[in-house]
PLY file of the C-alpha trace (Angstrom):
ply
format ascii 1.0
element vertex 340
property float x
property float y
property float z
element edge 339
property int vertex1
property int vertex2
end_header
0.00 0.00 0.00
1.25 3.43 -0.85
2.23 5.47 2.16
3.80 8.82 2.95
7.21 9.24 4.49
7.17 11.72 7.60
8.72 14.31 5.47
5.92 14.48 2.77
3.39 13.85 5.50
4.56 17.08 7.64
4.57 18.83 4.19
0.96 17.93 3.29
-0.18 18.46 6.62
1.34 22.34 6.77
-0.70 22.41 3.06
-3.81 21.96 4.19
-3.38 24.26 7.66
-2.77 26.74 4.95
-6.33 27.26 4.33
-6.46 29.26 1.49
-4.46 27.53 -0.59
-6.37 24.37 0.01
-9.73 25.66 -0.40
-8.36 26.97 -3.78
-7.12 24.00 -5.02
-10.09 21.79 -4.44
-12.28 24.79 -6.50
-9.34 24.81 -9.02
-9.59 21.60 -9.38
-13.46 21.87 -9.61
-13.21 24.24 -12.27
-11.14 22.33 -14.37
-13.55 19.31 -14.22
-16.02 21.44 -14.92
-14.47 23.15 -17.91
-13.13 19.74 -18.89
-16.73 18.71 -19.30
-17.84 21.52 -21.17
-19.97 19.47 -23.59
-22.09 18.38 -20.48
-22.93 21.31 -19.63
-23.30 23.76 -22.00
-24.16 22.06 -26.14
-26.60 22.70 -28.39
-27.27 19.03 -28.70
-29.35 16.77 -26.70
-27.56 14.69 -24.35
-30.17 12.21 -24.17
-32.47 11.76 -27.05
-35.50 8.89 -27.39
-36.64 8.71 -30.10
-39.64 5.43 -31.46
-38.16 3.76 -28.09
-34.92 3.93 -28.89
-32.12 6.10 -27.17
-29.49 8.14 -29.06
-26.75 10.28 -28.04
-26.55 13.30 -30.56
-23.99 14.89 -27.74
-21.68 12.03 -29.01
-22.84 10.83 -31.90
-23.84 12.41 -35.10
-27.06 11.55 -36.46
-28.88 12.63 -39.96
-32.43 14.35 -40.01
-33.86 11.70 -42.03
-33.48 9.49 -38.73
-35.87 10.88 -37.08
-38.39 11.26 -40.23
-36.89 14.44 -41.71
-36.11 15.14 -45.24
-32.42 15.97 -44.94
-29.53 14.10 -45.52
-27.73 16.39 -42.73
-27.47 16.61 -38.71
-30.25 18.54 -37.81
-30.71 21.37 -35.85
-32.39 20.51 -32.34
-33.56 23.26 -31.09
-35.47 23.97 -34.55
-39.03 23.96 -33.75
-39.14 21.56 -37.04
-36.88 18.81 -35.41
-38.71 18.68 -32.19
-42.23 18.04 -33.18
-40.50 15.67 -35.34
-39.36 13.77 -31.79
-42.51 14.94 -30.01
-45.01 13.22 -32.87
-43.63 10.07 -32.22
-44.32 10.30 -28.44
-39.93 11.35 -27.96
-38.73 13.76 -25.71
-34.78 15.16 -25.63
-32.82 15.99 -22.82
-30.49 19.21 -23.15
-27.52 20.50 -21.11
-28.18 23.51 -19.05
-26.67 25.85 -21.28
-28.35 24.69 -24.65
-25.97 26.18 -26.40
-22.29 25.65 -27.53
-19.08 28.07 -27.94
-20.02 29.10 -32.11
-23.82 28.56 -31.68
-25.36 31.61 -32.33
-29.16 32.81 -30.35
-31.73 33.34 -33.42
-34.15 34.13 -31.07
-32.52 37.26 -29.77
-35.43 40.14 -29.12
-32.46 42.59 -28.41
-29.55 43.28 -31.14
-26.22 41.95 -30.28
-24.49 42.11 -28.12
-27.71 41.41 -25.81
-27.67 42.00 -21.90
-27.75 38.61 -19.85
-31.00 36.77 -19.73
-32.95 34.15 -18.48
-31.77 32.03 -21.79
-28.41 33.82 -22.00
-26.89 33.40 -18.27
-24.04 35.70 -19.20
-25.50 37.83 -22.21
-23.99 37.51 -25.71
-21.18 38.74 -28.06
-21.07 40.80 -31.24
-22.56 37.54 -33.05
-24.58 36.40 -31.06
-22.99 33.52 -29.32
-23.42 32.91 -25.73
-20.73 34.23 -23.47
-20.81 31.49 -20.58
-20.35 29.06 -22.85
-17.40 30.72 -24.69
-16.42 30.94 -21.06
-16.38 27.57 -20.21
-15.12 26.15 -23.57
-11.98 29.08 -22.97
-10.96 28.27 -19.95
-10.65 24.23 -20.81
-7.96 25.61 -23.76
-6.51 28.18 -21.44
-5.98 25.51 -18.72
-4.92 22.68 -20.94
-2.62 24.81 -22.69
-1.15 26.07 -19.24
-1.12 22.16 -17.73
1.08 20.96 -21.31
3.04 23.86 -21.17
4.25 23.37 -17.73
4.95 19.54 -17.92
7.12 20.59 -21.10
8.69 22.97 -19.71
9.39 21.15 -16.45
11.16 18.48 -18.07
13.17 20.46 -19.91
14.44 22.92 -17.42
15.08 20.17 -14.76
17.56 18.24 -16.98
19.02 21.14 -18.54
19.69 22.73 -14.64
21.27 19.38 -13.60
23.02 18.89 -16.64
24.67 22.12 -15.35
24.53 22.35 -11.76
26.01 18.65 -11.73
29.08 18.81 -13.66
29.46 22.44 -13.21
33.16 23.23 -15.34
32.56 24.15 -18.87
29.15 22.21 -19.55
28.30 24.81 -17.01
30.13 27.95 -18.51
28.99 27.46 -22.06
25.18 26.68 -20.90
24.79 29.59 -19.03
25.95 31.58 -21.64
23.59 29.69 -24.27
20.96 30.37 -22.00
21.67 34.17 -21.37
21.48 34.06 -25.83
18.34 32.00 -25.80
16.38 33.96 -23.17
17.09 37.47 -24.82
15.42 36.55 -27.69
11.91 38.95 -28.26
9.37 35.86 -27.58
5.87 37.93 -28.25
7.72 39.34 -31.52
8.96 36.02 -32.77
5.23 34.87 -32.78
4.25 38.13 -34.13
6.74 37.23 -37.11
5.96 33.77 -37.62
1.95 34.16 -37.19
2.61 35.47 -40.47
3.89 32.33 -42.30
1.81 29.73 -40.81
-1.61 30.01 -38.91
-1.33 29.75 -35.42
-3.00 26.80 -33.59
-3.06 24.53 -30.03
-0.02 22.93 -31.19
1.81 25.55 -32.84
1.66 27.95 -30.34
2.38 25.49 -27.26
5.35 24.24 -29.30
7.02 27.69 -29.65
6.13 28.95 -26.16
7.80 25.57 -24.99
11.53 26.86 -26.53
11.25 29.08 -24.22
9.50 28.97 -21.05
11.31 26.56 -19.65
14.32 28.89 -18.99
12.49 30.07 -15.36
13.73 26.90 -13.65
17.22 26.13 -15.16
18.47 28.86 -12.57
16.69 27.16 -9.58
17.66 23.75 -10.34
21.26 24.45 -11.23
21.72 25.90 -8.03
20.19 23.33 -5.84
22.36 21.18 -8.23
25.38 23.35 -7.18
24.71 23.09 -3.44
23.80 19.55 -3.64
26.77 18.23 -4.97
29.33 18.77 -2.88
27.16 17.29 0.28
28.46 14.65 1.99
25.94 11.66 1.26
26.65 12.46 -2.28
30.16 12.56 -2.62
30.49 9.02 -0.20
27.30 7.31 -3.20
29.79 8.90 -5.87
33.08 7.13 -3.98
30.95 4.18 -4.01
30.88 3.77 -7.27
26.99 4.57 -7.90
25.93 5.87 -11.50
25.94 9.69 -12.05
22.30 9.61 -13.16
20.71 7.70 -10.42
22.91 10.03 -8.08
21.06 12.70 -9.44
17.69 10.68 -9.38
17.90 9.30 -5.62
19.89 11.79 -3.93
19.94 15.67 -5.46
16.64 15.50 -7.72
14.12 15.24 -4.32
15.51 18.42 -2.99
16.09 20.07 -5.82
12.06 19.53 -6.30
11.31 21.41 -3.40
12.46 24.97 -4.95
11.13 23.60 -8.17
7.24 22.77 -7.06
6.83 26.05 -5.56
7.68 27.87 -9.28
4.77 25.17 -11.05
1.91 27.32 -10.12
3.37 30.50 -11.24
4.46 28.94 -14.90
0.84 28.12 -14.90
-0.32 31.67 -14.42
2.31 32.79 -16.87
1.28 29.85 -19.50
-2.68 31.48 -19.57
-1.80 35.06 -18.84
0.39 34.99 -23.15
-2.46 32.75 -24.19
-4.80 35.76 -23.73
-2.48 38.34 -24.40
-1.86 36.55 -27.89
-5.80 35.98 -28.29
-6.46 39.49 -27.47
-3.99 41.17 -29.97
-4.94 37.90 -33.02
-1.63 35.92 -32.60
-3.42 33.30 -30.89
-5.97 30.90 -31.50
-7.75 30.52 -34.84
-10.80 33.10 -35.42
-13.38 32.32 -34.01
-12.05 29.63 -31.11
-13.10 30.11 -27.72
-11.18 32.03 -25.68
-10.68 34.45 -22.87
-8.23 35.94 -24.80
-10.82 36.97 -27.67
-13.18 37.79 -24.60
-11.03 40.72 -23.71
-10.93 42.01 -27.08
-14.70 41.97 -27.44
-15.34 43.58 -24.57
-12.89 46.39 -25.61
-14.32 46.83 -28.48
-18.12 46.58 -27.57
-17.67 49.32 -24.47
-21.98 49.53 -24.44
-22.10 45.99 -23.18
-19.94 46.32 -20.17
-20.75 42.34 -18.98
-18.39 41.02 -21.65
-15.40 43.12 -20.05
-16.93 42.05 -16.72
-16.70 38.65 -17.57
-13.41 38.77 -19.03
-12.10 40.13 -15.92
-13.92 37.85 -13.11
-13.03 34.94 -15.26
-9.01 35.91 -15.65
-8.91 37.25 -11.86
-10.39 34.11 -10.58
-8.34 31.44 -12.05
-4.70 33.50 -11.64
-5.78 33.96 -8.29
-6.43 30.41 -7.43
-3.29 29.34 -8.70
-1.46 31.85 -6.91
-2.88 31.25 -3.74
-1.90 27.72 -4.08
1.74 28.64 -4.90
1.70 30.56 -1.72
1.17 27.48 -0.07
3.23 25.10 -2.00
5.92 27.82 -1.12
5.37 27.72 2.69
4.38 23.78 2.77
8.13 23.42 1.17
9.57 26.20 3.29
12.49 24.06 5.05
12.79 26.90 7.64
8.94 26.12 8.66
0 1
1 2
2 3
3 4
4 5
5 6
6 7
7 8
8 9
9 10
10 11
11 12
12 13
13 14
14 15
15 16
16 17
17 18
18 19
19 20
20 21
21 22
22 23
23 24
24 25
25 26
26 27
27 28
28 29
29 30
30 31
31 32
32 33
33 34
34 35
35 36
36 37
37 38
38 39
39 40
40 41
41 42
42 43
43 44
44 45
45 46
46 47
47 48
48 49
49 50
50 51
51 52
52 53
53 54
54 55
55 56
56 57
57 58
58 59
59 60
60 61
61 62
62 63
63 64
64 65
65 66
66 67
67 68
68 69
69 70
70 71
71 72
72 73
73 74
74 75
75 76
76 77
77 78
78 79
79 80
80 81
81 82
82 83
83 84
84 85
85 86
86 87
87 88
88 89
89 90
90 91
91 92
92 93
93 94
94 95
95 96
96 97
97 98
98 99
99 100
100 101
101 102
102 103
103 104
104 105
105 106
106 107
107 108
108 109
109 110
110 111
111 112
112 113
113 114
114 115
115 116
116 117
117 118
118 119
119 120
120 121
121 122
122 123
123 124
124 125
125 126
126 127
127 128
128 129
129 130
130 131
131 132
132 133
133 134
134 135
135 136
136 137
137 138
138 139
139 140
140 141
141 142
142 143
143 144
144 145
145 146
146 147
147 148
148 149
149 150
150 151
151 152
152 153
153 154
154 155
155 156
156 157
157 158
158 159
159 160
160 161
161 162
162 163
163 164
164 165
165 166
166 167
167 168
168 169
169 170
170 171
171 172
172 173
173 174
174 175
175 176
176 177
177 178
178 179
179 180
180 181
181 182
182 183
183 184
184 185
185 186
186 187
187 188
188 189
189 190
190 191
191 192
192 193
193 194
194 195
195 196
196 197
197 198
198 199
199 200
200 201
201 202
202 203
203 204
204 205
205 206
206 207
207 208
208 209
209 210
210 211
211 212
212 213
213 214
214 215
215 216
216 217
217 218
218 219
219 220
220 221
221 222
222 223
223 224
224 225
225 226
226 227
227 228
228 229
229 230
230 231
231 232
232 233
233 234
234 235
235 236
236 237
237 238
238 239
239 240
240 241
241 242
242 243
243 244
244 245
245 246
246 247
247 248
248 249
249 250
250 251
251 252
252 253
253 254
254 255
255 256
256 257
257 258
258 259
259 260
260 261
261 262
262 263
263 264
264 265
265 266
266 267
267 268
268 269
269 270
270 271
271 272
272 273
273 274
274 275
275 276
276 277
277 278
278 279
279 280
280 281
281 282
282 283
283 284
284 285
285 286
286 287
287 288
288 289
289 290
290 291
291 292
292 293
293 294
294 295
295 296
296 297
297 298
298 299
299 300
300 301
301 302
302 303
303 304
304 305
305 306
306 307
307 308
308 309
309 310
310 311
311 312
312 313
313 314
314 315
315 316
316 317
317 318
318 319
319 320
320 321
321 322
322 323
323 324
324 325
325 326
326 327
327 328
328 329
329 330
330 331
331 332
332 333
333 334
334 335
335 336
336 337
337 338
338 339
């Protein structure tokens, strides 16, 4: 059975007295289920769908109209009055998320022009065309956060072995790195994008591969000099005189503490991972037109200064989640704190 060593236990237990931090992770964490669910909750298809006794799943599943006695060839349009007496003549019934509508599915039914206030139908109002803003919401903060989460596993490996590579052999491995590194990070990130958004169209992939080159130059510094200290310590010299490996000395015996200083920067590489999403969204370096995103948010509430909820949103939505993750740095920070 796994258990914790006293160490890790003392550490989790100063965690949770930290009370704000814990209470933020368990509604960041809540948030990010929630978001990660996004077709569950808000979709302009049914979840549930019976149809002549039988059950479908247009949620999942892509059905024709001619299914359910239509004349089209072509997924039809559930919330049509058309497609629901359809279901209704044949004694069916469909069950719809509680935001029946999804990140590009524009309100038809609008009585006010767009963008229209929040309503009863429209939690969170709409945008300039007419899509509904919670569930842009929802669908752009799974990117943001999924973006954030790859980024900082990338950039996590990468800065842990390159900051070992260094702090452990120190000498000229060490001299030429840090001067690679002090070439590398003086390169003009935002305008490299800027440049390149102009040869290729940015996307998911695109853009998390290019921020990875470089944001994983925040924790070479930390774990080279944890690497430095660690080194010269006297368990690891006497496992080096023993003959042990160099890379499971750095595995068993300098890696664990040098994952202290490191766990504490996580959150903060998070915040700084959704924080250039936006920015990039906000000035069109970002994610395709048209894609969900908090980023694209902003912007529309800048532009659209008469319908103050969009920059409302915006703002609640950004200041809640970089808050959350700060506040659970914080107590990463103090949980790891070897002088608590």
């Amino acid at each position: 059975m796994f258990s914790l060593s006293p160490v890790s236990r003392r550490r989790l237990q100063a965690f949770r007295r930290n009370r704000r931090g814990w209470y933020s992770l368990w509604l960041f964490s809540c948030l990010l289920v929630l978001s990660l669910g996004a077709e569950l909750v808000a979709n302009d298809k049914p979840l549930l769908l019976s149809y002549q006794g039988q059950l479908y799943f247009p949620a999942f599943k892509r059905y024709t109209e001619q299914e359910f006695g239509g004349q089209l060839p072509f997924q039809p349009d559930y919330r049509s009055q058309y497609v629901q007496q359809l279901i209704k003549d044949q004694g069916g019934w469909m069950l719809f998320a509680p935001i029946p509508f999804s990140a590009d599915t524009p309100n038809y039914d609008l009585q006010q022009p767009t963008p229209s206030p929040p309503t009863a139908v429209n939690w969170l109002g709409t945008d300039d065309q007419a899509r509904d803003v919670l569930a842009r919401v929802l669908y752009g903060t799974r990117v943001s956060i999924l973006f954030a989460l790859a980024l900082t596993v990338i950039s996590t490996v990468i800065g842990i072995a390159a900051g070992a590579l260094q702090g452990y052999h120190g000498g000229w491995i060490d001299l030429i790195g840090q001067r690679l590194l002090e070439v590398w990070s003086g390169l003009p990130v935002l305008y490299l994008l800027i440049i390149l958004s102009g040869f290729v169209e940015p996307n998911f992939w695109w853009l998390l591969g290019i921020m990875a080159l470089f944001s994983w130059l925040a924790l070479v510094d930390v774990v080279r000099a944890e690497f430095l200290r660690g080194r010269n310590l006297e368990y690891v010299l006497a496992a080096r005189a023993l003959g042990l490996q160099d890379r499971w000395v750095i595995l068993r015996h300098i890696l664990p503490n040098a994952m202290n200083a490191t766990l504490t920067f996580l959150p903060f590489i998070l915040t700084g991972a959704i924080t250039t999403l936006t920015a990039l969204d906000f000035l069109g370096f970002g994610m395709p037109a048209g894609s969900a995103s908090l980023g694209e948010l902003v912007n529309q509430g800048k532009q659209n200064l008469q319908a103050p909820w969009l920059g409302f949103t915006a703002f609640f939505s950004l200041a809640l989640i970089l808050s959350l993750l700060v506040f659970i740095g914080d107590a990463l920070r103090e949980a790891f704190d070897p002088r608590a």
